[in-house]
RODO-2510 file (C-alpha; in nm, 4 decimals, decimal comma):
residues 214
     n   res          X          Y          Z
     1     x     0,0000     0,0000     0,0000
     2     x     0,1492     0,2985    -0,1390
     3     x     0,1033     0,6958     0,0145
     4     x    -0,1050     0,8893    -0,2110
     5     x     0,1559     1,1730    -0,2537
     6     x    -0,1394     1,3965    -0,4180
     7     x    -0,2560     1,4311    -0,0523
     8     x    -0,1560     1,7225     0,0901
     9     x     0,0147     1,7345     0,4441
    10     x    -0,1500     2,1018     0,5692
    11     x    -0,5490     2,0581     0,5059
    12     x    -0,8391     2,2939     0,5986
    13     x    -1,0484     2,1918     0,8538
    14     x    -1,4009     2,1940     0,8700
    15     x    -1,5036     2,0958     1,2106
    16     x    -1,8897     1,9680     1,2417
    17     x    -2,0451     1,8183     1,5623
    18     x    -2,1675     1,4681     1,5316
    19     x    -2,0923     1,4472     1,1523
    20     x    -1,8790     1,2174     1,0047
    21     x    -1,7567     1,0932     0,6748
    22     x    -1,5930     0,7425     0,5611
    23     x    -1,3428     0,6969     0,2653
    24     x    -1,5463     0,5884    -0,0568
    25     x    -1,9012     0,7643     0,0723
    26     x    -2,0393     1,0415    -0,0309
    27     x    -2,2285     1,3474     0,0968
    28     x    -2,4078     1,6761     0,0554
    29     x    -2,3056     2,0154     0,2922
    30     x    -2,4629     2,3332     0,2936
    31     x    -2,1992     2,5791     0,3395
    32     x    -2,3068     2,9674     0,5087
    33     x    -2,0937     3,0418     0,7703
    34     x    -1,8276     3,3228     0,5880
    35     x    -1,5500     3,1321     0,7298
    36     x    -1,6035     2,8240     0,5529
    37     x    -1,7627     3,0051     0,2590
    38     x    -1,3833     3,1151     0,2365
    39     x    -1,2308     2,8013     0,3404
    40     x    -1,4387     2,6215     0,0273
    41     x    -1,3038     2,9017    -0,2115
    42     x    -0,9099     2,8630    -0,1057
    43     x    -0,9723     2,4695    -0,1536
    44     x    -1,1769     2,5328    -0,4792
    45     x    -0,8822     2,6788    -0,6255
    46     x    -0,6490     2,4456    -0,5583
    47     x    -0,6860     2,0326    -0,4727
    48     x    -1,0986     2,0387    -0,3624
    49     x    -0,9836     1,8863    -0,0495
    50     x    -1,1233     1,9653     0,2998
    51     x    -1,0786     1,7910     0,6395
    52     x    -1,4119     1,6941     0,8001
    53     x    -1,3340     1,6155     1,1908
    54     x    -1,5683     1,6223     1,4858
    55     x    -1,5181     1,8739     1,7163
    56     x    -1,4826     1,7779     2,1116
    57     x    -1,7082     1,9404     2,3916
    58     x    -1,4200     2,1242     2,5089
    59     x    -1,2085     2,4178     2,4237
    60     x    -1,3712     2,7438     2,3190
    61     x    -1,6824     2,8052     2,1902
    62     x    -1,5242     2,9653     1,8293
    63     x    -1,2248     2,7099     1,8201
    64     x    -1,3165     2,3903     2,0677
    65     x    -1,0770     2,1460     2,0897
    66     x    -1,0788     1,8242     1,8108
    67     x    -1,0566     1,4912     1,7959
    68     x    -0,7230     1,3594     1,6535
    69     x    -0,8878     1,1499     1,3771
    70     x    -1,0965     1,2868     1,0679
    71     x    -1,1368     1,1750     0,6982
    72     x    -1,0545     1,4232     0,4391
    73     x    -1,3079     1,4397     0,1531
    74     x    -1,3075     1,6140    -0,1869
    75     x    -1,5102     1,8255    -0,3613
    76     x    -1,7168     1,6769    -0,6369
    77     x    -1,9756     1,9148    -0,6637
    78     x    -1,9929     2,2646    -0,6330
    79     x    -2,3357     2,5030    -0,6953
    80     x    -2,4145     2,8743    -0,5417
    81     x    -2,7212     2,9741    -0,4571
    82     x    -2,8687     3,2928    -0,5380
    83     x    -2,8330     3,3806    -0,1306
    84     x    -2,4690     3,3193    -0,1179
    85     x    -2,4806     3,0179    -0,0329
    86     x    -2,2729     2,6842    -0,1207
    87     x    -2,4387     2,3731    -0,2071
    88     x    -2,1180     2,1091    -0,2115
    89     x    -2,0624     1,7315    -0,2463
    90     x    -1,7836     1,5432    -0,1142
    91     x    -1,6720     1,2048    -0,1358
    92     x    -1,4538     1,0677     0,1103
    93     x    -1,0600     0,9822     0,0339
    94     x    -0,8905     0,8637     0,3266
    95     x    -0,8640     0,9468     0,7346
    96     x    -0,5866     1,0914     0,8923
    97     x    -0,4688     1,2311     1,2185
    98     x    -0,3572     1,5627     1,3246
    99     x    -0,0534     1,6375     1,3809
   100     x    -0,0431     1,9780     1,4918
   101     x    -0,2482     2,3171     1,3988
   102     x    -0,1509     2,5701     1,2053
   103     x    -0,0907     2,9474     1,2938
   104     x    -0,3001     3,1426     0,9790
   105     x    -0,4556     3,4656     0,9088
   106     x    -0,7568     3,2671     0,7151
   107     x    -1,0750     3,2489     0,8796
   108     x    -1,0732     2,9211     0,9053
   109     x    -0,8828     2,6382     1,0991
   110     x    -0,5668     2,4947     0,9092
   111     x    -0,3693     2,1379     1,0406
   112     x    -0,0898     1,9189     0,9576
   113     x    -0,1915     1,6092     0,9405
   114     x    -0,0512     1,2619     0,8512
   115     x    -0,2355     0,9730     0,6192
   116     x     0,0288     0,6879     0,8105
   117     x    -0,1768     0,4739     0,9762
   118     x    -0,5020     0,4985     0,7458
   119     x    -0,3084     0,3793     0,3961
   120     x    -0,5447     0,0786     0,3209
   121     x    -0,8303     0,3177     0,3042
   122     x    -0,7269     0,4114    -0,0439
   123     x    -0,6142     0,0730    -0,1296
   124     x    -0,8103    -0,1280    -0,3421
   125     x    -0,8172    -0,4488    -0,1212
   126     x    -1,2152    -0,5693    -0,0572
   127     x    -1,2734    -0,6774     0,2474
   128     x    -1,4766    -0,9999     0,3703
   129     x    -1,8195    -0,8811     0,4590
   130     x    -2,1383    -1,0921     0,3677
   131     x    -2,4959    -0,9618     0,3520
   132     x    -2,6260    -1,1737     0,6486
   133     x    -2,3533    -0,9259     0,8619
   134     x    -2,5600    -0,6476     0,7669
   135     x    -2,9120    -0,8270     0,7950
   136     x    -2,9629    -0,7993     1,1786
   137     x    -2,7810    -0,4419     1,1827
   138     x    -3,0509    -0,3123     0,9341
   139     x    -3,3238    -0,5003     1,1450
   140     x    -3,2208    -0,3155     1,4745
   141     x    -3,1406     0,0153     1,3155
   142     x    -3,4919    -0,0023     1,1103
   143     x    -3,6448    -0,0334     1,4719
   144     x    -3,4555     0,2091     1,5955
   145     x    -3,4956     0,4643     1,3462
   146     x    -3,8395     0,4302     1,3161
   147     x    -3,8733     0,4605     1,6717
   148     x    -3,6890     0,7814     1,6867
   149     x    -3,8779     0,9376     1,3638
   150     x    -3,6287     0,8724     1,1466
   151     x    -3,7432     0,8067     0,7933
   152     x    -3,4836     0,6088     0,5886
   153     x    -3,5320     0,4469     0,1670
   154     x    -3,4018     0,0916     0,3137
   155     x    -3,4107    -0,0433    -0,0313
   156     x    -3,1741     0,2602    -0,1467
   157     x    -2,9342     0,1606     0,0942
   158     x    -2,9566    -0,1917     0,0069
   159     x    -2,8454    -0,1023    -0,3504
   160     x    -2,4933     0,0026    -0,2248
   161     x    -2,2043    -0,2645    -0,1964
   162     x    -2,1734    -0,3431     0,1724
   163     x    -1,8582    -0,1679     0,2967
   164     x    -2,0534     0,1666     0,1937
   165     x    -2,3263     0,0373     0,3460
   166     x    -2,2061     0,0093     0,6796
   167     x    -2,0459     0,3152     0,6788
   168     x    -2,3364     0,5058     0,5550
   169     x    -2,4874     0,3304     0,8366
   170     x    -2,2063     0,4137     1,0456
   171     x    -2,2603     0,8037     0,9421
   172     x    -2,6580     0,8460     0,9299
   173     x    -2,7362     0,6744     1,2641
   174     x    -2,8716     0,8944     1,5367
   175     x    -2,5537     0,8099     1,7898
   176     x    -2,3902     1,0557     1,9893
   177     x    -2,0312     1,2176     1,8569
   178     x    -1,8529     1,0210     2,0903
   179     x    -2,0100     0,6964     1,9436
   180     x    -1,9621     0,7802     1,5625
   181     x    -1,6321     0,8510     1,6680
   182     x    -1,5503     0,5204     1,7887
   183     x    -1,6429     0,3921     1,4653
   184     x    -1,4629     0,6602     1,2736
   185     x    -1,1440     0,5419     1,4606
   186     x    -1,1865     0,1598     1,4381
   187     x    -0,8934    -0,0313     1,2102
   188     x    -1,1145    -0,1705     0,9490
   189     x    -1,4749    -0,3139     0,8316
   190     x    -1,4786    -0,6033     1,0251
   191     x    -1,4142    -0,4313     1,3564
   192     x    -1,6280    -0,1774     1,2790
   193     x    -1,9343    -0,3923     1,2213
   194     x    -1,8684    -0,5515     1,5128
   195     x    -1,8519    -0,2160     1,7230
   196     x    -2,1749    -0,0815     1,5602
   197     x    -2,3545    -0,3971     1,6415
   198     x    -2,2518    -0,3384     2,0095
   199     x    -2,3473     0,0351     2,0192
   200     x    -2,6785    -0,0860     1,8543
   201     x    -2,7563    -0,3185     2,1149
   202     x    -2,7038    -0,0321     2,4108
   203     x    -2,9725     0,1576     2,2701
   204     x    -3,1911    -0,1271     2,2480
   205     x    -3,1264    -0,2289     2,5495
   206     x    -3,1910     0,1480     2,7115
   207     x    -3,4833     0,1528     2,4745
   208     x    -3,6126    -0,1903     2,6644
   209     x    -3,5419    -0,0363     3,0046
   210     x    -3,6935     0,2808     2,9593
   211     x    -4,0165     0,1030     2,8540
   212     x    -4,0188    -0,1438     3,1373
   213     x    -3,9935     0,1126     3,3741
   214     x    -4,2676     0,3415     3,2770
***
Protein backbone atom coordinates (compact mmCIF):
# COMPACT_ATOMS: atom_id res chain seq x y z
CA UNK A 1 0.00 0.00 0.00
CA UNK A 2 1.49 2.99 -1.39
CA UNK A 3 1.03 6.96 0.15
CA UNK A 4 -1.05 8.89 -2.11
CA UNK A 5 1.56 11.73 -2.54
CA UNK A 6 -1.39 13.96 -4.18
CA UNK A 7 -2.56 14.31 -0.52
CA UNK A 8 -1.56 17.22 0.90
CA UNK A 9 0.15 17.34 4.44
CA UNK A 10 -1.50 21.02 5.69
CA UNK A 11 -5.49 20.58 5.06
CA UNK A 12 -8.39 22.94 5.99
CA UNK A 13 -10.48 21.92 8.54
CA UNK A 14 -14.01 21.94 8.70
CA UNK A 15 -15.04 20.96 12.11
CA UNK A 16 -18.90 19.68 12.42
CA UNK A 17 -20.45 18.18 15.62
CA UNK A 18 -21.67 14.68 15.32
CA UNK A 19 -20.92 14.47 11.52
CA UNK A 20 -18.79 12.17 10.05
CA UNK A 21 -17.57 10.93 6.75
CA UNK A 22 -15.93 7.42 5.61
CA UNK A 23 -13.43 6.97 2.65
CA UNK A 24 -15.46 5.88 -0.57
CA UNK A 25 -19.01 7.64 0.72
CA UNK A 26 -20.39 10.41 -0.31
CA UNK A 27 -22.29 13.47 0.97
CA UNK A 28 -24.08 16.76 0.55
CA UNK A 29 -23.06 20.15 2.92
CA UNK A 30 -24.63 23.33 2.94
CA UNK A 31 -21.99 25.79 3.40
CA UNK A 32 -23.07 29.67 5.09
CA UNK A 33 -20.94 30.42 7.70
CA UNK A 34 -18.28 33.23 5.88
CA UNK A 35 -15.50 31.32 7.30
CA UNK A 36 -16.04 28.24 5.53
CA UNK A 37 -17.63 30.05 2.59
CA UNK A 38 -13.83 31.15 2.36
CA UNK A 39 -12.31 28.01 3.40
CA UNK A 40 -14.39 26.21 0.27
CA UNK A 41 -13.04 29.02 -2.11
CA UNK A 42 -9.10 28.63 -1.06
CA UNK A 43 -9.72 24.69 -1.54
CA UNK A 44 -11.77 25.33 -4.79
CA UNK A 45 -8.82 26.79 -6.26
CA UNK A 46 -6.49 24.46 -5.58
CA UNK A 47 -6.86 20.33 -4.73
CA UNK A 48 -10.99 20.39 -3.62
CA UNK A 49 -9.84 18.86 -0.50
CA UNK A 50 -11.23 19.65 3.00
CA UNK A 51 -10.79 17.91 6.40
CA UNK A 52 -14.12 16.94 8.00
CA UNK A 53 -13.34 16.16 11.91
CA UNK A 54 -15.68 16.22 14.86
CA UNK A 55 -15.18 18.74 17.16
CA UNK A 56 -14.83 17.78 21.12
CA UNK A 57 -17.08 19.40 23.92
CA UNK A 58 -14.20 21.24 25.09
CA UNK A 59 -12.08 24.18 24.24
CA UNK A 60 -13.71 27.44 23.19
CA UNK A 61 -16.82 28.05 21.90
CA UNK A 62 -15.24 29.65 18.29
CA UNK A 63 -12.25 27.10 18.20
CA UNK A 64 -13.16 23.90 20.68
CA UNK A 65 -10.77 21.46 20.90
CA UNK A 66 -10.79 18.24 18.11
CA UNK A 67 -10.57 14.91 17.96
CA UNK A 68 -7.23 13.59 16.54
CA UNK A 69 -8.88 11.50 13.77
CA UNK A 70 -10.97 12.87 10.68
CA UNK A 71 -11.37 11.75 6.98
CA UNK A 72 -10.55 14.23 4.39
CA UNK A 73 -13.08 14.40 1.53
CA UNK A 74 -13.07 16.14 -1.87
CA UNK A 75 -15.10 18.25 -3.61
CA UNK A 76 -17.17 16.77 -6.37
CA UNK A 77 -19.76 19.15 -6.64
CA UNK A 78 -19.93 22.65 -6.33
CA UNK A 79 -23.36 25.03 -6.95
CA UNK A 80 -24.15 28.74 -5.42
CA UNK A 81 -27.21 29.74 -4.57
CA UNK A 82 -28.69 32.93 -5.38
CA UNK A 83 -28.33 33.81 -1.31
CA UNK A 84 -24.69 33.19 -1.18
CA UNK A 85 -24.81 30.18 -0.33
CA UNK A 86 -22.73 26.84 -1.21
CA UNK A 87 -24.39 23.73 -2.07
CA UNK A 88 -21.18 21.09 -2.12
CA UNK A 89 -20.62 17.32 -2.46
CA UNK A 90 -17.84 15.43 -1.14
CA UNK A 91 -16.72 12.05 -1.36
CA UNK A 92 -14.54 10.68 1.10
CA UNK A 93 -10.60 9.82 0.34
CA UNK A 94 -8.91 8.64 3.27
CA UNK A 95 -8.64 9.47 7.35
CA UNK A 96 -5.87 10.91 8.92
CA UNK A 97 -4.69 12.31 12.18
CA UNK A 98 -3.57 15.63 13.25
CA UNK A 99 -0.53 16.37 13.81
CA UNK A 100 -0.43 19.78 14.92
CA UNK A 101 -2.48 23.17 13.99
CA UNK A 102 -1.51 25.70 12.05
CA UNK A 103 -0.91 29.47 12.94
CA UNK A 104 -3.00 31.43 9.79
CA UNK A 105 -4.56 34.66 9.09
CA UNK A 106 -7.57 32.67 7.15
CA UNK A 107 -10.75 32.49 8.80
CA UNK A 108 -10.73 29.21 9.05
CA UNK A 109 -8.83 26.38 10.99
CA UNK A 110 -5.67 24.95 9.09
CA UNK A 111 -3.69 21.38 10.41
CA UNK A 112 -0.90 19.19 9.58
CA UNK A 113 -1.92 16.09 9.41
CA UNK A 114 -0.51 12.62 8.51
CA UNK A 115 -2.35 9.73 6.19
CA UNK A 116 0.29 6.88 8.11
CA UNK A 117 -1.77 4.74 9.76
CA UNK A 118 -5.02 4.98 7.46
CA UNK A 119 -3.08 3.79 3.96
CA UNK A 120 -5.45 0.79 3.21
CA UNK A 121 -8.30 3.18 3.04
CA UNK A 122 -7.27 4.11 -0.44
CA UNK A 123 -6.14 0.73 -1.30
CA UNK A 124 -8.10 -1.28 -3.42
CA UNK A 125 -8.17 -4.49 -1.21
CA UNK A 126 -12.15 -5.69 -0.57
CA UNK A 127 -12.73 -6.77 2.47
CA UNK A 128 -14.77 -10.00 3.70
CA UNK A 129 -18.20 -8.81 4.59
CA UNK A 130 -21.38 -10.92 3.68
CA UNK A 131 -24.96 -9.62 3.52
CA UNK A 132 -26.26 -11.74 6.49
CA UNK A 133 -23.53 -9.26 8.62
CA UNK A 134 -25.60 -6.48 7.67
CA UNK A 135 -29.12 -8.27 7.95
CA UNK A 136 -29.63 -7.99 11.79
CA UNK A 137 -27.81 -4.42 11.83
CA UNK A 138 -30.51 -3.12 9.34
CA UNK A 139 -33.24 -5.00 11.45
CA UNK A 140 -32.21 -3.15 14.74
CA UNK A 141 -31.41 0.15 13.15
CA UNK A 142 -34.92 -0.02 11.10
CA UNK A 143 -36.45 -0.33 14.72
CA UNK A 144 -34.56 2.09 15.95
CA UNK A 145 -34.96 4.64 13.46
CA UNK A 146 -38.39 4.30 13.16
CA UNK A 147 -38.73 4.60 16.72
CA UNK A 148 -36.89 7.81 16.87
CA UNK A 149 -38.78 9.38 13.64
CA UNK A 150 -36.29 8.72 11.47
CA UNK A 151 -37.43 8.07 7.93
CA UNK A 152 -34.84 6.09 5.89
CA UNK A 153 -35.32 4.47 1.67
CA UNK A 154 -34.02 0.92 3.14
CA UNK A 155 -34.11 -0.43 -0.31
CA UNK A 156 -31.74 2.60 -1.47
CA UNK A 157 -29.34 1.61 0.94
CA UNK A 158 -29.57 -1.92 0.07
CA UNK A 159 -28.45 -1.02 -3.50
CA UNK A 160 -24.93 0.03 -2.25
CA UNK A 161 -22.04 -2.64 -1.96
CA UNK A 162 -21.73 -3.43 1.72
CA UNK A 163 -18.58 -1.68 2.97
CA UNK A 164 -20.53 1.67 1.94
CA UNK A 165 -23.26 0.37 3.46
CA UNK A 166 -22.06 0.09 6.80
CA UNK A 167 -20.46 3.15 6.79
CA UNK A 168 -23.36 5.06 5.55
CA UNK A 169 -24.87 3.30 8.37
CA UNK A 170 -22.06 4.14 10.46
CA UNK A 171 -22.60 8.04 9.42
CA UNK A 172 -26.58 8.46 9.30
CA UNK A 173 -27.36 6.74 12.64
CA UNK A 174 -28.72 8.94 15.37
CA UNK A 175 -25.54 8.10 17.90
CA UNK A 176 -23.90 10.56 19.89
CA UNK A 177 -20.31 12.18 18.57
CA UNK A 178 -18.53 10.21 20.90
CA UNK A 179 -20.10 6.96 19.44
CA UNK A 180 -19.62 7.80 15.63
CA UNK A 181 -16.32 8.51 16.68
CA UNK A 182 -15.50 5.20 17.89
CA UNK A 183 -16.43 3.92 14.65
CA UNK A 184 -14.63 6.60 12.74
CA UNK A 185 -11.44 5.42 14.61
CA UNK A 186 -11.86 1.60 14.38
CA UNK A 187 -8.93 -0.31 12.10
CA UNK A 188 -11.14 -1.70 9.49
CA UNK A 189 -14.75 -3.14 8.32
CA UNK A 190 -14.79 -6.03 10.25
CA UNK A 191 -14.14 -4.31 13.56
CA UNK A 192 -16.28 -1.77 12.79
CA UNK A 193 -19.34 -3.92 12.21
CA UNK A 194 -18.68 -5.51 15.13
CA UNK A 195 -18.52 -2.16 17.23
CA UNK A 196 -21.75 -0.81 15.60
CA UNK A 197 -23.55 -3.97 16.41
CA UNK A 198 -22.52 -3.38 20.09
CA UNK A 199 -23.47 0.35 20.19
CA UNK A 200 -26.78 -0.86 18.54
CA UNK A 201 -27.56 -3.18 21.15
CA UNK A 202 -27.04 -0.32 24.11
CA UNK A 203 -29.73 1.58 22.70
CA UNK A 204 -31.91 -1.27 22.48
CA UNK A 205 -31.26 -2.29 25.50
CA UNK A 206 -31.91 1.48 27.12
CA UNK A 207 -34.83 1.53 24.74
CA UNK A 208 -36.13 -1.90 26.64
CA UNK A 209 -35.42 -0.36 30.05
CA UNK A 210 -36.94 2.81 29.59
CA UNK A 211 -40.17 1.03 28.54
CA UNK A 212 -40.19 -1.44 31.37
CA UNK A 213 -39.93 1.13 33.74
CA UNK A 214 -42.68 3.41 32.77
Amino acid sequence: MKKDNNLPEIIPIFPLSNFIIFPKTTVPLNIFEPRYIQMIDDSMKSHRLIGMIQPKRSGELKKPDLYQVGCIGKITSFNETEDGRYLIIINGVTRFNIKEEINSEKLYRLCKVSYQDYLYDQANRDETLINKDLDKIFSDLKNLFEKQGYMVDWSDLKKNDLASTLNTLSMASPFSLEEKQILLETKDLHTRRLRLEEIIKTYIHDNFQNKTLQ
